[in-house]
Structures are given as structure tokens and as C-alpha cells.
C-alpha positions in Angstrom: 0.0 0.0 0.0 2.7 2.7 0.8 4.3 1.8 -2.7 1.3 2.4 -4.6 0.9 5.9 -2.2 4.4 6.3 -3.2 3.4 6.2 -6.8 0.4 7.8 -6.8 1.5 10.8 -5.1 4.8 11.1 -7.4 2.3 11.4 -10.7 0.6 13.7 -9.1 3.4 16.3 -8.6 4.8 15.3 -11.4 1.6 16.3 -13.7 2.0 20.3 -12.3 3.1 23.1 -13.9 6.2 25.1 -13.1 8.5 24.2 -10.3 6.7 26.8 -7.6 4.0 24.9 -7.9 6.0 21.2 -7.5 8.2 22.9 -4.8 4.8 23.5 -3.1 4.0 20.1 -3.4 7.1 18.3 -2.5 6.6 20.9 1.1 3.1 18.7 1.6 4.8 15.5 0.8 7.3 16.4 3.4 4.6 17.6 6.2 2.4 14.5 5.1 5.4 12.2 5.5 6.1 13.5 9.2 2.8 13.4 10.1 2.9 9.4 9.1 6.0 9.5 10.9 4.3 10.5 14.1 1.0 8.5 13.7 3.7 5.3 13.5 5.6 6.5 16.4 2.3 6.3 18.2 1.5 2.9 16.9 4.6 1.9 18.5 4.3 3.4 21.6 0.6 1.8 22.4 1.8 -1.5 21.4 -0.7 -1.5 18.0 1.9 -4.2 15.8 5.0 -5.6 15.7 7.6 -2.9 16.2 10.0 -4.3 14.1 8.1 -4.2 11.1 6.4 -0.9 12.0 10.3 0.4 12.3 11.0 -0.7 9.3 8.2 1.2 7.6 9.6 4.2 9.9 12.8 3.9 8.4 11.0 4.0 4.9 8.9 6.9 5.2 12.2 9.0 6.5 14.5 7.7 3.8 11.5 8.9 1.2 11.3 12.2 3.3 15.2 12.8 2.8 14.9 11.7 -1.2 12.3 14.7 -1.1 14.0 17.6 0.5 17.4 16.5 -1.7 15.1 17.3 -4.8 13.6 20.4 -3.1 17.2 21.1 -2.5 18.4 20.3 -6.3 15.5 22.4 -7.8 15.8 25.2 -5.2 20.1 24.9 -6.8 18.8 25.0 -9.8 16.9 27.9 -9.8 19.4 29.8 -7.9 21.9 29.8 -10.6 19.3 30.8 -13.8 
């Protein structure tokens, strides 16, 4: 399920116009990505699945997160030196 959110949401900031608007995007997917963060963290905490594997989707979700804010950081480069 996360790889097919993964996928979904990538089309969907792909299809925009005009990096303001996918910076803009990639910011949500950030905030959306800690907020799944924290909703896991919680999991863990009350004991609501195996914290190994919820870890491991932890780990996921933050390696994604840091993929994002390099491309933030590559576009942001980018449009610096136009």
C-alpha cells in the first residue's frame, strides 16, 4: 500500500506546472510524510503491531522524506543559478 501511495502521489506532482508549484507540493509531501511518521511512532508506543516491522516502515517513510527535501534542495540549486 505505501508503494502504490508512493506512486500515486509522485504522478501527481509530477503532472504540475512550473517548479513553484512542484516545490509546493514536494513541502506537503514532506509535512504529510512527518505526520505518518508521528501516527507510526504512536503505533509503537501503544503496542498496536509488531515494532519491528512498524520500524521498518519508519525507516522507509524518513529515507523517502530525505529523497524529497534533496530534490527540493536540487530544484531550489537550480533555480538559484538561472
Amino acid at each position: 500500500m505505501i508503494l502504490q501511495c508512493r506512486y500515486f502521489t509522485g504522478q501527481e506532482g509530477a503532472a504540475r506546472q512550473g517548479n513553484k508549484e512542484f516545490l509546493q507540493f514536494l513541502y506537503i509531501a514532506i509535512g504529510s510524510a512527518s505526520e505518518l511518521d508521528t501516527q507510526i511512532e504512536i503505533s509503537k508506543t501503544a503496542s498496536m503491531g509488531d515494532k519491528e516491522k512498524l520500524s521498518e516502515v519508519q525507516e522507509s517513510v524518513n529515507r523517502v522524506a530525505r529523497m524529497i527535501q534533496g530534490l527540493i534542495r536540487s530544484i531550489k540549486q537550480k533555480q538559484d543559478s538561472s
